[in-house]
PDB file with one MODEL, atoms N, CA, C and O in Angstrom:
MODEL        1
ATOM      1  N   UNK A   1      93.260 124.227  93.261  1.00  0.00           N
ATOM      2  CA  UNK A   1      94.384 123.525  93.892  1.00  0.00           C
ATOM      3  C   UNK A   1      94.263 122.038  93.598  1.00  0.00           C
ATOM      4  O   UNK A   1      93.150 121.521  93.692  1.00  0.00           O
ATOM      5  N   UNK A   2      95.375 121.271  93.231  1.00  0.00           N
ATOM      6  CA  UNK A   2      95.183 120.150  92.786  1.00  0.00           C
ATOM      7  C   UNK A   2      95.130 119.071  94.395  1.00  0.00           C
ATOM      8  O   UNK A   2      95.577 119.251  95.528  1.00  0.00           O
ATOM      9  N   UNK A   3      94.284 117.853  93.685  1.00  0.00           N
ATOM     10  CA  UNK A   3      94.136 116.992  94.889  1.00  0.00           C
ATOM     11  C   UNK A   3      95.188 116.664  95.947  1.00  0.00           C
ATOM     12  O   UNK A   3      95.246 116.747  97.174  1.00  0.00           O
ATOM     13  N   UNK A   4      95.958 116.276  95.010  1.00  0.00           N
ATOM     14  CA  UNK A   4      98.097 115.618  95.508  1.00  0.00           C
ATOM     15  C   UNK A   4      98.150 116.585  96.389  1.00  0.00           C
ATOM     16  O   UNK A   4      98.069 116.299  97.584  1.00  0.00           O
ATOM     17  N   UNK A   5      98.306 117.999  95.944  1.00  0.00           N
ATOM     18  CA  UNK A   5      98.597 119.423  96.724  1.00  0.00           C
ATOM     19  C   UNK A   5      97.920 119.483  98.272  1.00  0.00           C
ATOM     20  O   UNK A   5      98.278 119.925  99.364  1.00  0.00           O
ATOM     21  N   UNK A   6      97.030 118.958  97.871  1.00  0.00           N
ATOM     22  CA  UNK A   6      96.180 119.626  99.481  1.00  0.00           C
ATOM     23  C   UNK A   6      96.666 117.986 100.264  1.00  0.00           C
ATOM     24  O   UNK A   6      97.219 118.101 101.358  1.00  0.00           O
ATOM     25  N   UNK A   7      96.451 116.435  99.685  1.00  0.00           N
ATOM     26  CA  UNK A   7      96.615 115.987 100.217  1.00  0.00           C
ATOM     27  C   UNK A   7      98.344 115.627 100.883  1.00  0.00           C
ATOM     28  O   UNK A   7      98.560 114.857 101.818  1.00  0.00           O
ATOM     29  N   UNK A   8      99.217 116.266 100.256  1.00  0.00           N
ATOM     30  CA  UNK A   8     100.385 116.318 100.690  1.00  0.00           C
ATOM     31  C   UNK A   8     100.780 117.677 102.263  1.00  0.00           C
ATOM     32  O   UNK A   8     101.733 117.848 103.023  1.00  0.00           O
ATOM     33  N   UNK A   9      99.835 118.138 102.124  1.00  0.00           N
ATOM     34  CA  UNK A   9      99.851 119.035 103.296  1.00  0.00           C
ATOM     35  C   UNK A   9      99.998 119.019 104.571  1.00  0.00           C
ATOM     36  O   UNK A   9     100.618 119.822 105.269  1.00  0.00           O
ATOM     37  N   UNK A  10      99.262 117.840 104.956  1.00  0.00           N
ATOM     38  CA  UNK A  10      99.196 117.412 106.439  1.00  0.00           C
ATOM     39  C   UNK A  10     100.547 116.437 106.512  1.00  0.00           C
ATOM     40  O   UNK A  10     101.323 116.362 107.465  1.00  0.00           O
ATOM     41  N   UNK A  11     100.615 115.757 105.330  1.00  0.00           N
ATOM     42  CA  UNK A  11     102.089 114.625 105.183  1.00  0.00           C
ATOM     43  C   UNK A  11     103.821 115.587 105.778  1.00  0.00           C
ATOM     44  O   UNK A  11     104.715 115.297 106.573  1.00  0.00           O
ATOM     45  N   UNK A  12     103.494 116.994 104.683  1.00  0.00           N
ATOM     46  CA  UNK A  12     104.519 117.668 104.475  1.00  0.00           C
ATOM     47  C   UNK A  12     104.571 118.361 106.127  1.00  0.00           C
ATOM     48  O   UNK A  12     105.636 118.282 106.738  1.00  0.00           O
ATOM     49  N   UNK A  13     103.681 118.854 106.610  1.00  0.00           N
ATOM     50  CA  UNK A  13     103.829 119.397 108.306  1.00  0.00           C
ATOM     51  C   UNK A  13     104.188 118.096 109.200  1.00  0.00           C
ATOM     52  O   UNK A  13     104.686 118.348 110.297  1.00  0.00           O
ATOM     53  N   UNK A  14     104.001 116.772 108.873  1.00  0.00           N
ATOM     54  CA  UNK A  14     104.247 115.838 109.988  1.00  0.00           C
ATOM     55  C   UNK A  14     106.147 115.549 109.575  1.00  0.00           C
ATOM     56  O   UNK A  14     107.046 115.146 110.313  1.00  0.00           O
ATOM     57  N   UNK A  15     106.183 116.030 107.863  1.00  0.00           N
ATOM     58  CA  UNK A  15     107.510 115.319 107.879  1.00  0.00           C
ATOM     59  C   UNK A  15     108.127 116.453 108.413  1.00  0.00           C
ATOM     60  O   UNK A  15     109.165 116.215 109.031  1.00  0.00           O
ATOM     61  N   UNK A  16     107.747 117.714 108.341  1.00  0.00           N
ATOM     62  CA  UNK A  16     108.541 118.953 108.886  1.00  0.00           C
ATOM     63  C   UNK A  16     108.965 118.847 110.369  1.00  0.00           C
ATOM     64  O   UNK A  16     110.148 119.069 110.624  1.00  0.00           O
ATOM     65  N   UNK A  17     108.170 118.551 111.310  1.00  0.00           N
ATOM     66  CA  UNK A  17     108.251 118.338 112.627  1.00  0.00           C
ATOM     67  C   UNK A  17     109.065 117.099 112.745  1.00  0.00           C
ATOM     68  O   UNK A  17     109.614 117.270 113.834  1.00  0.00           O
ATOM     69  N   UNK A  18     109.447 116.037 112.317  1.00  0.00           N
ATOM     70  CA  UNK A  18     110.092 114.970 112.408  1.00  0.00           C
ATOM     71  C   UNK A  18     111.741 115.593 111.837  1.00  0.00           C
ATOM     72  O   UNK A  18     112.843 115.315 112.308  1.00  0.00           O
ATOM     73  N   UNK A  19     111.458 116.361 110.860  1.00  0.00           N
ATOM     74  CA  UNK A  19     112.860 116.968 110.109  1.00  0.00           C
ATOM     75  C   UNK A  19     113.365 117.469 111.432  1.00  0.00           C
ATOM     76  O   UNK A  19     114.368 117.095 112.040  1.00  0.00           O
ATOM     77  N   UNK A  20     112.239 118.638 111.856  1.00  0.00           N
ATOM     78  CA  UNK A  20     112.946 119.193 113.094  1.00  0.00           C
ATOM     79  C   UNK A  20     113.799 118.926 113.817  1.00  0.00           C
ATOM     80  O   UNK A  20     114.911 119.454 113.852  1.00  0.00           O
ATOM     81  N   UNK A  21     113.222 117.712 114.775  1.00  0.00           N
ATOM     82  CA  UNK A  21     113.647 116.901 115.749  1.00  0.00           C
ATOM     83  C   UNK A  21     115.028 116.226 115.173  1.00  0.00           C
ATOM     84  O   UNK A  21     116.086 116.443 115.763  1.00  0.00           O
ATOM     85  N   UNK A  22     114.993 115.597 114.279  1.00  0.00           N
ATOM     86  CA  UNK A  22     115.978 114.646 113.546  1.00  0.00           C
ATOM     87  C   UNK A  22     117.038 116.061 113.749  1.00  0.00           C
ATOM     88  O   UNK A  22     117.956 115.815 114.530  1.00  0.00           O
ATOM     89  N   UNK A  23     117.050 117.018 113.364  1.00  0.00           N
ATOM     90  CA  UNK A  23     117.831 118.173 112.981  1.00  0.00           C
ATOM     91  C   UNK A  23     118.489 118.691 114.072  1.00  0.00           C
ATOM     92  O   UNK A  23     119.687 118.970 114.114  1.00  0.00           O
ATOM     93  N   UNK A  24     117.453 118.848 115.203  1.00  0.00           N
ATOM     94  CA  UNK A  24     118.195 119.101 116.557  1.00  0.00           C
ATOM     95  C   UNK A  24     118.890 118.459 117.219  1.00  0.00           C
ATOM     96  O   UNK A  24     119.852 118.771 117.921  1.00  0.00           O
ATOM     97  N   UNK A  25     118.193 117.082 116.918  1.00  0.00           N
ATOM     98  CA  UNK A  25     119.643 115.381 117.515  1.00  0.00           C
ATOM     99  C   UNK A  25     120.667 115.645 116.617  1.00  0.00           C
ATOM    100  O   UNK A  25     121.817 115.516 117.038  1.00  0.00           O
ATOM    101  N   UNK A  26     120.496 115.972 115.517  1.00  0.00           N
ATOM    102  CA  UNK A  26     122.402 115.430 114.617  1.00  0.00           C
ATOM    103  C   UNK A  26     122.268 117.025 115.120  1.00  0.00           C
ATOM    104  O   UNK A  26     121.648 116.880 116.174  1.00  0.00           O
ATOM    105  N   UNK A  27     122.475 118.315 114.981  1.00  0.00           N
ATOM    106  CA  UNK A  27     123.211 119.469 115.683  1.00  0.00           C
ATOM    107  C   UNK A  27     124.142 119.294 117.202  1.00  0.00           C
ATOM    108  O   UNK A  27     125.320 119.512 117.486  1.00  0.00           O
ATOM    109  N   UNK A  28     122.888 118.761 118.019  1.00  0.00           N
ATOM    110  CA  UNK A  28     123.414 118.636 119.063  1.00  0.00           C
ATOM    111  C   UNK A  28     124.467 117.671 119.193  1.00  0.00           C
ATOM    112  O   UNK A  28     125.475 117.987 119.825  1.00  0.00           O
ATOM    113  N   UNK A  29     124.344 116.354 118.592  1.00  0.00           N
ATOM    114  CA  UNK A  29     125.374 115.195 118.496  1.00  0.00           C
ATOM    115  C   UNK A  29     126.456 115.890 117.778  1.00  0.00           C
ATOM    116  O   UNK A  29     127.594 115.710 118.211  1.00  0.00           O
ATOM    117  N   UNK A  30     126.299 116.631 116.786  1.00  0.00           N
ATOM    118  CA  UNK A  30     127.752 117.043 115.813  1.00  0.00           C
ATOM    119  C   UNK A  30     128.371 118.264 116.863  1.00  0.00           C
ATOM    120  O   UNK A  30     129.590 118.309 117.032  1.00  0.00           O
ATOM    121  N   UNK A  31     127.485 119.238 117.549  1.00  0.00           N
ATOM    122  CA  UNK A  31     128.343 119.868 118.469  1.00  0.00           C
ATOM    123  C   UNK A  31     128.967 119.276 119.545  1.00  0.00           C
ATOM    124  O   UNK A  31     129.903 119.960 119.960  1.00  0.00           O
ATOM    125  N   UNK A  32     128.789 118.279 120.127  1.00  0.00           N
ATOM    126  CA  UNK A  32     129.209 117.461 121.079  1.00  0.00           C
ATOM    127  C   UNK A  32     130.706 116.197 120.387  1.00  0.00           C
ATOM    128  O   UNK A  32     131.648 115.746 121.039  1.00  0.00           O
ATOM    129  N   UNK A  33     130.417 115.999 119.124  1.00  0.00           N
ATOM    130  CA  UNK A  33     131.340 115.675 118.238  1.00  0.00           C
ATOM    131  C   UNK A  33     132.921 116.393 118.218  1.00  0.00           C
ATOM    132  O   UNK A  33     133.974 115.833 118.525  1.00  0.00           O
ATOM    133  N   UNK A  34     132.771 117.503 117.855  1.00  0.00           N
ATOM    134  CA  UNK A  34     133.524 119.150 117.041  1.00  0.00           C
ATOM    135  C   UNK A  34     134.219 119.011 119.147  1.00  0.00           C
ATOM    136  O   UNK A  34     135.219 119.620 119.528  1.00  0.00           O
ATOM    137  N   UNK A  35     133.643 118.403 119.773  1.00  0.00           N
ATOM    138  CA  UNK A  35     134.498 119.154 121.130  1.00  0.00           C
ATOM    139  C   UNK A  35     133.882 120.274 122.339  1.00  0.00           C
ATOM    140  O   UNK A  35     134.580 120.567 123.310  1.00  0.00           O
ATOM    141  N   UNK A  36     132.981 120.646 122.211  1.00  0.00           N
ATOM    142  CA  UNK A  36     132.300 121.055 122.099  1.00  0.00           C
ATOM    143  C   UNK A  36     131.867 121.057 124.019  1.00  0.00           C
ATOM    144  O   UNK A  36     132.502 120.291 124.744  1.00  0.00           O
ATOM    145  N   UNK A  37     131.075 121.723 124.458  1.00  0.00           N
ATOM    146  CA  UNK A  37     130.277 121.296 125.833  1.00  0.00           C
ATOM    147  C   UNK A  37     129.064 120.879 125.243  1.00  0.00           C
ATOM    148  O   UNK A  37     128.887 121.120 124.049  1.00  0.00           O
ATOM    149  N   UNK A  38     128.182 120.275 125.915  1.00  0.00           N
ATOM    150  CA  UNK A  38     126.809 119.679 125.491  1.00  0.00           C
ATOM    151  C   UNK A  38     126.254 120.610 125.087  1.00  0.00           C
ATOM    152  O   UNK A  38     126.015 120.549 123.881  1.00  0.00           O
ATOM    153  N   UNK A  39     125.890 121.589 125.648  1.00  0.00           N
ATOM    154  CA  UNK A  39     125.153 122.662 125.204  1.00  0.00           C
ATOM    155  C   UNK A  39     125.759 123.658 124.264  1.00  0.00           C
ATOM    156  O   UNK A  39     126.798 124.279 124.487  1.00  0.00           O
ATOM    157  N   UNK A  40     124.889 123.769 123.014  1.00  0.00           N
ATOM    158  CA  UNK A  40     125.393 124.952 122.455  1.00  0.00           C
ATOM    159  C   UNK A  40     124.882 126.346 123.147  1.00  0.00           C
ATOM    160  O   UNK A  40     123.824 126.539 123.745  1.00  0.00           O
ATOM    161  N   UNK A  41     126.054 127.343 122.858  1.00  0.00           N
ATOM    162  CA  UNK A  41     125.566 128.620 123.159  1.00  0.00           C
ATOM    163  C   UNK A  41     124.520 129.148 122.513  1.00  0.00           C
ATOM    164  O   UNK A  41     124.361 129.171 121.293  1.00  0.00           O
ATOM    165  N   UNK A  42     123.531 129.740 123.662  1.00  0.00           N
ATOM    166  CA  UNK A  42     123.010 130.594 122.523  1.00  0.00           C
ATOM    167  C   UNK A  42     123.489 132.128 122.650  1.00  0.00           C
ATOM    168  O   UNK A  42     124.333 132.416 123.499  1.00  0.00           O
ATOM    169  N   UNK A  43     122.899 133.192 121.731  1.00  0.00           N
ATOM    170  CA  UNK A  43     123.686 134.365 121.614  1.00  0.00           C
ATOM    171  C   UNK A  43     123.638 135.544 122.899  1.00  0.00           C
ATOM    172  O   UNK A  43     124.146 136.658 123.027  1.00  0.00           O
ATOM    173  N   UNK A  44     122.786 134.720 123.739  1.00  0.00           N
ATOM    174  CA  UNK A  44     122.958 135.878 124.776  1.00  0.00           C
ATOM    175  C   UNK A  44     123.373 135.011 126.082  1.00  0.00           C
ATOM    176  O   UNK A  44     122.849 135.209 127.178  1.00  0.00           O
ATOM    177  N   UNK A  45     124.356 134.043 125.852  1.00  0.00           N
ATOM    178  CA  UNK A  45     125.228 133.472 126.873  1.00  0.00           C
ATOM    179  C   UNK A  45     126.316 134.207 127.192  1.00  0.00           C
ATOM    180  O   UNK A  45     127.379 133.871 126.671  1.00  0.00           O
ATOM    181  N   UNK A  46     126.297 135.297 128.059  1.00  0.00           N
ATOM    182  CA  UNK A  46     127.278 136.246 128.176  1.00  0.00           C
ATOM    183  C   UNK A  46     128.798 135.684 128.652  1.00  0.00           C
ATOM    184  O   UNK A  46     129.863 136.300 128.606  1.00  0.00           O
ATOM    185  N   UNK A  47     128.538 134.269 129.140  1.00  0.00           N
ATOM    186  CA  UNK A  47     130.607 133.553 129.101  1.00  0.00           C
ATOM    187  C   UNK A  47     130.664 133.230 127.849  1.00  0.00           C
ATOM    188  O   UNK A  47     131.717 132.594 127.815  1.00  0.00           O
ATOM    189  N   UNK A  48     130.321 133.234 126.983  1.00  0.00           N
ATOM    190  CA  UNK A  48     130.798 132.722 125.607  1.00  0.00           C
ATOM    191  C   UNK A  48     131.454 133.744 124.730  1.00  0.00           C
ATOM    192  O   UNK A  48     131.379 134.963 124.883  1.00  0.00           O
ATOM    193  N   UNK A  49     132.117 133.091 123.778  1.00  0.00           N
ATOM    194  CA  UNK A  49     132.884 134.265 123.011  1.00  0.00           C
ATOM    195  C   UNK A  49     132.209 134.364 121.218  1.00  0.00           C
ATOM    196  O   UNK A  49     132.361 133.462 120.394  1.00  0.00           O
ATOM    197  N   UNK A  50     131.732 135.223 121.047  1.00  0.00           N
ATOM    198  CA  UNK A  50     131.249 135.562 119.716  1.00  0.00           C
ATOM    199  C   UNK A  50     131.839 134.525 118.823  1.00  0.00           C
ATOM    200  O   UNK A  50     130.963 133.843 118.291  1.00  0.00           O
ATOM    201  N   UNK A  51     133.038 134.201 118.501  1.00  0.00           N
ATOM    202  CA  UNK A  51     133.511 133.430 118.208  1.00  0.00           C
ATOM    203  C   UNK A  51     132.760 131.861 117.813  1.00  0.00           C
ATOM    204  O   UNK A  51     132.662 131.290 116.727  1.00  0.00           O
ATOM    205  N   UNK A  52     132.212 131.392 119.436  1.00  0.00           N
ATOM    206  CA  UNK A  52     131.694 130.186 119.494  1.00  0.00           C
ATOM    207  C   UNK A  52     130.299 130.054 119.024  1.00  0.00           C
ATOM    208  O   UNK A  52     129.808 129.159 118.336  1.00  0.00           O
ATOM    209  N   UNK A  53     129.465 131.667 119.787  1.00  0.00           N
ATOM    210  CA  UNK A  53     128.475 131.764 119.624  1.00  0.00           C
ATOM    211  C   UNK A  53     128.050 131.874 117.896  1.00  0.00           C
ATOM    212  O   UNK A  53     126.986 131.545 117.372  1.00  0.00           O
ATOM    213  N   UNK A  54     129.202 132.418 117.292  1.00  0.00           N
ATOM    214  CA  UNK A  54     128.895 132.079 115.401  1.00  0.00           C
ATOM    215  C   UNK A  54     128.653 131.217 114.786  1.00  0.00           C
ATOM    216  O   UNK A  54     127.797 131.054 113.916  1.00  0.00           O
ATOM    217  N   UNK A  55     129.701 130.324 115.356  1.00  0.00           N
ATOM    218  CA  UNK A  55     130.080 129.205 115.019  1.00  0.00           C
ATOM    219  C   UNK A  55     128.819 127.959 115.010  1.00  0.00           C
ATOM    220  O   UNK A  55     128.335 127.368 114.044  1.00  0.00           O
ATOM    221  N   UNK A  56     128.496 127.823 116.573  1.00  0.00           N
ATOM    222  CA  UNK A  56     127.050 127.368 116.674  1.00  0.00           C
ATOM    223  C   UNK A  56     126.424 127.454 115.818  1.00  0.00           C
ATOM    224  O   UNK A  56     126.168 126.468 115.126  1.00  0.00           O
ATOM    225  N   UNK A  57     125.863 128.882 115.506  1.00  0.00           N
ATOM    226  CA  UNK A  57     124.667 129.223 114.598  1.00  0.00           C
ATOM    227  C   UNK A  57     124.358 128.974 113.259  1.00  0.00           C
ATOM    228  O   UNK A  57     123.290 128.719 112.704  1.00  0.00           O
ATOM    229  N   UNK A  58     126.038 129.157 112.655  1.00  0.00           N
ATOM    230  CA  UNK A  58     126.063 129.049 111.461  1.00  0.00           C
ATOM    231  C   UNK A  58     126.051 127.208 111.436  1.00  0.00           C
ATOM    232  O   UNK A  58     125.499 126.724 110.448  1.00  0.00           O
ATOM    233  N   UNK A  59     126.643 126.198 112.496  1.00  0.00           N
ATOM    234  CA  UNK A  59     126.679 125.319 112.318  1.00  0.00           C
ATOM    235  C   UNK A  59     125.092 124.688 112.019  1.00  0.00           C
ATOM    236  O   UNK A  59     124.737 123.943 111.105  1.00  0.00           O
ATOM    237  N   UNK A  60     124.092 125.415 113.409  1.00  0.00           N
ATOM    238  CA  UNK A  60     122.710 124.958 113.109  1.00  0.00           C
ATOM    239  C   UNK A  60     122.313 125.575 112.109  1.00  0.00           C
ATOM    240  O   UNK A  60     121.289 124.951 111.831  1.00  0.00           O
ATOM    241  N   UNK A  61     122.411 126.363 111.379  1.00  0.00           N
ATOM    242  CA  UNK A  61     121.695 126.748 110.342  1.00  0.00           C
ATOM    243  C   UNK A  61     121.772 125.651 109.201  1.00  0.00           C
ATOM    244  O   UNK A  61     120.777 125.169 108.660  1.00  0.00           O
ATOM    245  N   UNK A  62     123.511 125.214 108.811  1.00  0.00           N
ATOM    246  CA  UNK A  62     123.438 124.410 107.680  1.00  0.00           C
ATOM    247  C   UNK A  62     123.185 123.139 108.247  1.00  0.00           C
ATOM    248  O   UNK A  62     123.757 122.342 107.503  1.00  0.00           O
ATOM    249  N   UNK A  63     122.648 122.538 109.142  1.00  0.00           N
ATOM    250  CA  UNK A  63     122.446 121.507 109.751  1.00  0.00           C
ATOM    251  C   UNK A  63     120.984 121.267 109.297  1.00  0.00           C
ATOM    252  O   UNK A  63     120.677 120.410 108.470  1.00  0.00           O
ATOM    253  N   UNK A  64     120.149 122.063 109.883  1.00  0.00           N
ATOM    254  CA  UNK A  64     118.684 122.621 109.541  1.00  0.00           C
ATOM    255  C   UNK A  64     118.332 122.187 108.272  1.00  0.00           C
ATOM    256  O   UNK A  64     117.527 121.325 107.919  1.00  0.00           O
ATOM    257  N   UNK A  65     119.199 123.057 107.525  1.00  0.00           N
ATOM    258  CA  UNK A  65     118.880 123.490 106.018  1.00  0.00           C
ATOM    259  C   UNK A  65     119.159 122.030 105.386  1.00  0.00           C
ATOM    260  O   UNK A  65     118.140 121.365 105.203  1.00  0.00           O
ATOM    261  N   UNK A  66     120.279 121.484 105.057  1.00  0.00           N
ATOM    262  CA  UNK A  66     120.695 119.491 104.730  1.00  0.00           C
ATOM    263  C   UNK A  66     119.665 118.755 105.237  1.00  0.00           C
ATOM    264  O   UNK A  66     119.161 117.915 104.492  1.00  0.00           O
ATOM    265  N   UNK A  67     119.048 118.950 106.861  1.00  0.00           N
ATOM    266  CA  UNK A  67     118.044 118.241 106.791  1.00  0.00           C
ATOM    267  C   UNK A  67     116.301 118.743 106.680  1.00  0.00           C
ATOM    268  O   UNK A  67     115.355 118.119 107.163  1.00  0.00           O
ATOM    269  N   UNK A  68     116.267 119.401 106.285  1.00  0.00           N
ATOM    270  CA  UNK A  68     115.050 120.036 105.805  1.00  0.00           C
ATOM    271  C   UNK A  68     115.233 119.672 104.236  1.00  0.00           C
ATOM    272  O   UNK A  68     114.290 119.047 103.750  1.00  0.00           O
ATOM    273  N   UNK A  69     116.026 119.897 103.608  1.00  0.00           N
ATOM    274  CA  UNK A  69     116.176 119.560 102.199  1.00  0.00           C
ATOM    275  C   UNK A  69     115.962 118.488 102.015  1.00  0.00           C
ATOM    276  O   UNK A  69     115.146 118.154 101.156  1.00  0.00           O
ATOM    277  N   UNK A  70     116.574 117.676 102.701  1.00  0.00           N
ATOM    278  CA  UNK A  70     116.512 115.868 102.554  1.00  0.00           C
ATOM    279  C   UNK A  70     115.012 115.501 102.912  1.00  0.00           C
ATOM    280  O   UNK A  70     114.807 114.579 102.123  1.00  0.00           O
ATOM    281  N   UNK A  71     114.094 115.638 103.477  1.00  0.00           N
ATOM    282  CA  UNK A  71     113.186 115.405 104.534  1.00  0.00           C
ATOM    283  C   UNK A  71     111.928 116.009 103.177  1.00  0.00           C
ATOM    284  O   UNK A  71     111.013 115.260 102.833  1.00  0.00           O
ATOM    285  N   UNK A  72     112.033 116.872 102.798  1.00  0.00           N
ATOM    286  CA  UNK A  72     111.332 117.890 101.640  1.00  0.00           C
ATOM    287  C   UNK A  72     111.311 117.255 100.248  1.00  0.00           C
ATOM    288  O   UNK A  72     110.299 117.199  99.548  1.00  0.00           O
ATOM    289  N   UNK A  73     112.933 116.618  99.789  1.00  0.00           N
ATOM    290  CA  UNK A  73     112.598 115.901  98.863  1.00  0.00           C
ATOM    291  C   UNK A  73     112.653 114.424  98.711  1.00  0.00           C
ATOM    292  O   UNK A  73     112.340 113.862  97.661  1.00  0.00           O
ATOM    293  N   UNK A  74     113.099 113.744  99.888  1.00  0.00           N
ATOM    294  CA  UNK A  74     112.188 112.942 100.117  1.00  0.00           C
ATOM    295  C   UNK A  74     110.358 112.136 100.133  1.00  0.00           C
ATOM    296  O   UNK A  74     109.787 111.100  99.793  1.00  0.00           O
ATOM    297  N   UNK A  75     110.007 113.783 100.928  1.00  0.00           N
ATOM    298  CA  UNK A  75     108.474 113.409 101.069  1.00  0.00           C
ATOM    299  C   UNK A  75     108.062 114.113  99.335  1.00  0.00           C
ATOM    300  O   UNK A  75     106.837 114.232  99.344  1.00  0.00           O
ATOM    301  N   UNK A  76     108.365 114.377  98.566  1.00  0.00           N
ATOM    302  CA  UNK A  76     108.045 114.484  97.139  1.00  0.00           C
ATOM    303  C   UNK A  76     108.115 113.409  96.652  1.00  0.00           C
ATOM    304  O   UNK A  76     107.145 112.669  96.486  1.00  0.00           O
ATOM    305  N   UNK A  77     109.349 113.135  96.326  1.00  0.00           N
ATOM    306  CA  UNK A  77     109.809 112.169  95.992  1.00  0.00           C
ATOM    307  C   UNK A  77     108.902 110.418  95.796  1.00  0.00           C
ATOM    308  O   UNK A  77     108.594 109.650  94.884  1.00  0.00           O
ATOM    309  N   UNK A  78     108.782 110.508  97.362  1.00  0.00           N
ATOM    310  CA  UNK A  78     107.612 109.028  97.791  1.00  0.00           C
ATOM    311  C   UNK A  78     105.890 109.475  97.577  1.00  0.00           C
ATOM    312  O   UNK A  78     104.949 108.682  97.539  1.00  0.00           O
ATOM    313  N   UNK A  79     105.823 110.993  97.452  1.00  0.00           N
ATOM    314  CA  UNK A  79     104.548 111.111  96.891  1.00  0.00           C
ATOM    315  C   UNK A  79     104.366 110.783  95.279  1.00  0.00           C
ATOM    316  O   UNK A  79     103.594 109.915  94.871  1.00  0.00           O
ATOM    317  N   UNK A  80     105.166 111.580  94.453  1.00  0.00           N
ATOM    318  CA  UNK A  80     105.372 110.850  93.329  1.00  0.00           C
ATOM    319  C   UNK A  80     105.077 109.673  93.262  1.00  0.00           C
ATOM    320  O   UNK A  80     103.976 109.423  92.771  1.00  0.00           O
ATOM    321  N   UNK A  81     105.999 108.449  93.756  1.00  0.00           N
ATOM    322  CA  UNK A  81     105.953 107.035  93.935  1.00  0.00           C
ATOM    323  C   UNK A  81     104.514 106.991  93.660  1.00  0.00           C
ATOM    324  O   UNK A  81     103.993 106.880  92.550  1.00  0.00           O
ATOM    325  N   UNK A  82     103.729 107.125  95.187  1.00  0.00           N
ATOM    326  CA  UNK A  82     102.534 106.599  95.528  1.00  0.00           C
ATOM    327  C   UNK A  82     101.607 107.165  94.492  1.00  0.00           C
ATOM    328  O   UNK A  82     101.013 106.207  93.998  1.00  0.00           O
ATOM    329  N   UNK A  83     101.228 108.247  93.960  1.00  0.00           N
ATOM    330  CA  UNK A  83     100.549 109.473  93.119  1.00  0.00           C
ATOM    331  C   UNK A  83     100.916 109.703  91.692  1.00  0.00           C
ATOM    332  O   UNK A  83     100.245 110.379  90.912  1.00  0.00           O
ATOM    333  N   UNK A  84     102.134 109.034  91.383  1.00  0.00           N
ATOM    334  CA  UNK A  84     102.583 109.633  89.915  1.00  0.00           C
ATOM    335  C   UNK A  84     102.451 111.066  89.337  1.00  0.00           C
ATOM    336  O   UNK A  84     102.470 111.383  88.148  1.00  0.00           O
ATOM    337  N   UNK A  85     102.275 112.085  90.721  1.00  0.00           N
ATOM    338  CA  UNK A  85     102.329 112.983  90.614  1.00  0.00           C
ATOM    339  C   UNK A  85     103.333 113.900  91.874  1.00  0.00           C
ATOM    340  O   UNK A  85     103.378 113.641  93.076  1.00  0.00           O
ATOM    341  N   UNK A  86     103.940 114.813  91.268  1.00  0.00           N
ATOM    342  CA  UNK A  86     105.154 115.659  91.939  1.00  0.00           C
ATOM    343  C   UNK A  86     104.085 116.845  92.803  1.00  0.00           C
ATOM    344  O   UNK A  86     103.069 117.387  92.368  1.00  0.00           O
ATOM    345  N   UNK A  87     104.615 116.965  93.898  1.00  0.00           N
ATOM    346  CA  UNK A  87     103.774 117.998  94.948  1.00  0.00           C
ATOM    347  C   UNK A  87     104.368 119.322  94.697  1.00  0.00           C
ATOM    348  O   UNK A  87     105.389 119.623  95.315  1.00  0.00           O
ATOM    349  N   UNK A  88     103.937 119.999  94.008  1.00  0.00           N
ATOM    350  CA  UNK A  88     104.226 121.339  93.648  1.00  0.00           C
ATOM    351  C   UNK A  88     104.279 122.000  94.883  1.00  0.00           C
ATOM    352  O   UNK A  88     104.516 123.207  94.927  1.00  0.00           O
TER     353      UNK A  88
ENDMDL
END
């Protein structure tokens, strides 16, 4: 295993947990945006209508996914910089 590799490891779990968080503020802010009640449903909120409860999900999913992507090649990206080497 190359050096970069292992030392990007602990980098890549701190940026993951920060992605997280970042991910759950813009979800929650963009559902509260869209009209929304503060809380999204989750799927076993039995007043909600399938409808909303989709909607949510699919909204956090690509929410997640844009910022996990960004956050992922980002922290490559600035390892490169620092390493002149890409974190496989």
């Amino acid at each position: 295993m190359k050096a970069v590799k292992i030392a990007y490891k602990p980098v890549g779990l701190v940026l993951g947990l920060a992605g997280g968080m970042l991910a759950g503020a813009a979800f929650r802010r963009t559902w509260t945006l869209l009209g929304h009640d503060d809380d999204a449903p989750d799927a076993t909120d039995e007043d909600r209508t399938w409808r909303e409860i989709l909607l949510a999900a699919a909204l956090q999913g690509a929410v997640f996914a844009v910022v996990k992507a960004t956050v992922d090649r980002a922290g490559a990206t600035a390892t490169r910089r620092l390493t002149g080497t890409w974190p496989d």
